[in-house]
Rosetta silent file (secondary structure, phi, psi, omega in degrees, C-alpha in Angstrom):
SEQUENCE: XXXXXXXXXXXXXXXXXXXXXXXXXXXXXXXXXXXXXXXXXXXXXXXXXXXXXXXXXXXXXXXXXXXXXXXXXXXXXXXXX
SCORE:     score description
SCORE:     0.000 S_00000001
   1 L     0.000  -30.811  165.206  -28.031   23.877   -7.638 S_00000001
   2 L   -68.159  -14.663  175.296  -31.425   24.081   -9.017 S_00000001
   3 L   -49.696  -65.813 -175.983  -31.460   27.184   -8.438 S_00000001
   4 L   -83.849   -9.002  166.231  -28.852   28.052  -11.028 S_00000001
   5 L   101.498   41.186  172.583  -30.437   25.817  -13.522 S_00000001
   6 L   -89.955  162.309  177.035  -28.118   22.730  -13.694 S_00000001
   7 L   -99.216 -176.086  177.770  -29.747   19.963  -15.237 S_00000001
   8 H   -85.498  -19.714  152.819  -29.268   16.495  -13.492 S_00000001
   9 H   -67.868  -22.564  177.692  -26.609   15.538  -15.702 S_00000001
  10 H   -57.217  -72.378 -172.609  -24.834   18.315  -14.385 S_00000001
  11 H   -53.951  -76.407 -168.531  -25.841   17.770  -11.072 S_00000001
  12 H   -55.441  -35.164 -166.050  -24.433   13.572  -11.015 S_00000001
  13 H   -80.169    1.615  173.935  -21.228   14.854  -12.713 S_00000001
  14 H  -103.095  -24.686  177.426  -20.205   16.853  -10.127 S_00000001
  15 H  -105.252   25.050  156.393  -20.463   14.095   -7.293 S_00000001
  16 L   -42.993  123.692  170.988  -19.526   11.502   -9.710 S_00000001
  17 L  -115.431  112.484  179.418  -15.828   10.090   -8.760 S_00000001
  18 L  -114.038   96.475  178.466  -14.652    8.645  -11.868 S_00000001
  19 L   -98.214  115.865  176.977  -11.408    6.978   -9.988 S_00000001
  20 L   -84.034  141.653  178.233   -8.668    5.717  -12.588 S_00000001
  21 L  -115.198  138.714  177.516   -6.190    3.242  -10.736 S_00000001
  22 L  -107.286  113.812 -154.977   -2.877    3.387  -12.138 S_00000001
  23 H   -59.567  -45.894  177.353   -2.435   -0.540  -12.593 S_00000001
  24 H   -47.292  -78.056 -152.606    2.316    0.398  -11.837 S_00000001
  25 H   -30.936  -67.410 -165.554    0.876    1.774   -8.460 S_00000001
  26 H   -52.092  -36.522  175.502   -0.488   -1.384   -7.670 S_00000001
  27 H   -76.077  -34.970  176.917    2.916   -3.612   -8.872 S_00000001
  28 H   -30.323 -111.498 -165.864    4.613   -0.966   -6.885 S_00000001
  29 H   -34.843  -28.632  149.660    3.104   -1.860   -3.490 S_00000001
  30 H   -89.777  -26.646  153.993    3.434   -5.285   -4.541 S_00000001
  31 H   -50.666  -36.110 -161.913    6.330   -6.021   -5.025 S_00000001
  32 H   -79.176  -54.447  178.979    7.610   -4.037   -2.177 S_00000001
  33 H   -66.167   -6.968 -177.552    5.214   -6.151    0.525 S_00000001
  34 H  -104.148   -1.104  156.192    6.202   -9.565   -1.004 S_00000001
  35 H   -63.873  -64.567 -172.483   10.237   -8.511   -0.597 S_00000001
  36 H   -34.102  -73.786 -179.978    9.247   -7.389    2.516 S_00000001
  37 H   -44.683  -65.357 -166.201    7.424  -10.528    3.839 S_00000001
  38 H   -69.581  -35.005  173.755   10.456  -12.797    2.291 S_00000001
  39 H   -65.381  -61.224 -178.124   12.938  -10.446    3.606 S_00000001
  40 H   -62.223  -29.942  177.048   11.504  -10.886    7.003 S_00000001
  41 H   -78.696  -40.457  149.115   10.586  -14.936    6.553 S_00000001
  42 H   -44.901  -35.706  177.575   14.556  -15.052    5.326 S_00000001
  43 H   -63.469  -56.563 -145.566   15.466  -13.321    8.368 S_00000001
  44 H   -89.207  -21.358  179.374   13.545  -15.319   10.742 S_00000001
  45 H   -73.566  -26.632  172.095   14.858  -18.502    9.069 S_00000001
  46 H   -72.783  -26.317 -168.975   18.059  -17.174    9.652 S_00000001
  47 H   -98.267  -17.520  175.489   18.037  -16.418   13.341 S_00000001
  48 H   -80.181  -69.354  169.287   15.993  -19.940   14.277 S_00000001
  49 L   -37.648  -74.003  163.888   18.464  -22.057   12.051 S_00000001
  50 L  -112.969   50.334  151.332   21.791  -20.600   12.064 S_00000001
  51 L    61.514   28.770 -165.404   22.232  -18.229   15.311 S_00000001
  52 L  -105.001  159.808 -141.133   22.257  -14.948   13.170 S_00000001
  53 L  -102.891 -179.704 -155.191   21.237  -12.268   15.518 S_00000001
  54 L   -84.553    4.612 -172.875   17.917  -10.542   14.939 S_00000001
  55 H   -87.552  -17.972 -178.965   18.912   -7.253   13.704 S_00000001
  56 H   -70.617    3.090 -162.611   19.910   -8.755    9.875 S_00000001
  57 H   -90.613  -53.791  163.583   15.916   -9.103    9.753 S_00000001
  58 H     0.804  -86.311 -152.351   15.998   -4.378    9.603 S_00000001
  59 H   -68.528  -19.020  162.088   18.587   -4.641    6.844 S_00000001
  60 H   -51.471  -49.552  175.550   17.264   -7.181    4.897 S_00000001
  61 H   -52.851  -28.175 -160.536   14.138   -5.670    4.740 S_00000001
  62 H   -88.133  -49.739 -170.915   15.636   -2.232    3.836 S_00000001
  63 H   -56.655  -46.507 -161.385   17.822   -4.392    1.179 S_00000001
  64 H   -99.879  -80.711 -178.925   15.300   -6.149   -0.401 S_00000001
  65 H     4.017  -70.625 -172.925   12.665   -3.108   -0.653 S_00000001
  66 H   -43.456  -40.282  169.936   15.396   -1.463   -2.630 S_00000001
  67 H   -78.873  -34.806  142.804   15.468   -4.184   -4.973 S_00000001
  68 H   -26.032  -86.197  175.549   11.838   -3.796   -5.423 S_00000001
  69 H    -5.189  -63.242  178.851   12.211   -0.489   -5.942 S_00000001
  70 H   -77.220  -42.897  173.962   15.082   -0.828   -8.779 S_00000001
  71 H   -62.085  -47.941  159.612   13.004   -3.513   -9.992 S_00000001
  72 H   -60.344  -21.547  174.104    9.668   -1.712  -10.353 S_00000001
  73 H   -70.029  -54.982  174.935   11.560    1.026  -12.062 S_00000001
  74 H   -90.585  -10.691  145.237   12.753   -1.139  -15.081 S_00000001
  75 H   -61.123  -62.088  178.643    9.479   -2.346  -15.209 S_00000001
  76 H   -73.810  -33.973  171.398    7.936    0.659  -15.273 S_00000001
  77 H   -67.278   -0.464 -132.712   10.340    2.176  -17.441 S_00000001
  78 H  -112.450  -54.930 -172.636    9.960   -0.716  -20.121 S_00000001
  79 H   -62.772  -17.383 -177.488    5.709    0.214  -20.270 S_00000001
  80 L   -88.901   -2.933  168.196    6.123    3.365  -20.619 S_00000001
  81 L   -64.323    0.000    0.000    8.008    3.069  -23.467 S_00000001
């Protein structure tokens, strides 16, 4: 690289990683593990407590992800506005 006559600003700016976090990613993925985890803690409360059999913890999980989902979505649509 010295070769071709970069200078050393040159030089750090190519292995520079200037990483931007996109702050929605981040509610994304939270919301969706703290459904999750409640979906599954709802579940488990269900099957010690009232008899419900262990397969409601699956659809719960799938159910309340979705509502994450729909929720991050009007969220996200409301900043980007």
């Amino acid at each position: 690289m010295i070769e071709k006559g970069l200078t050393s600003d040159e030089i750090k700016a190519m292995y520079s990683r200037d990483i931007r976090r996109d702050p929605l990613n981040s509610l994304k993925w939270g919301i969706l593990f703290v459904l999750a985890g409640v979906a599954i803690m709802l579940g488990n409360y269900l099957h010690e407590h009232y008899g419900v059999e262990e397969g409601i913890i699956v659809g719960m999980v799938c159910l309340f992800v979705g509502i994450g989902l729909v929720a991050f979505y009007i969220v996200a649509s409301k900043k980007t506005e």
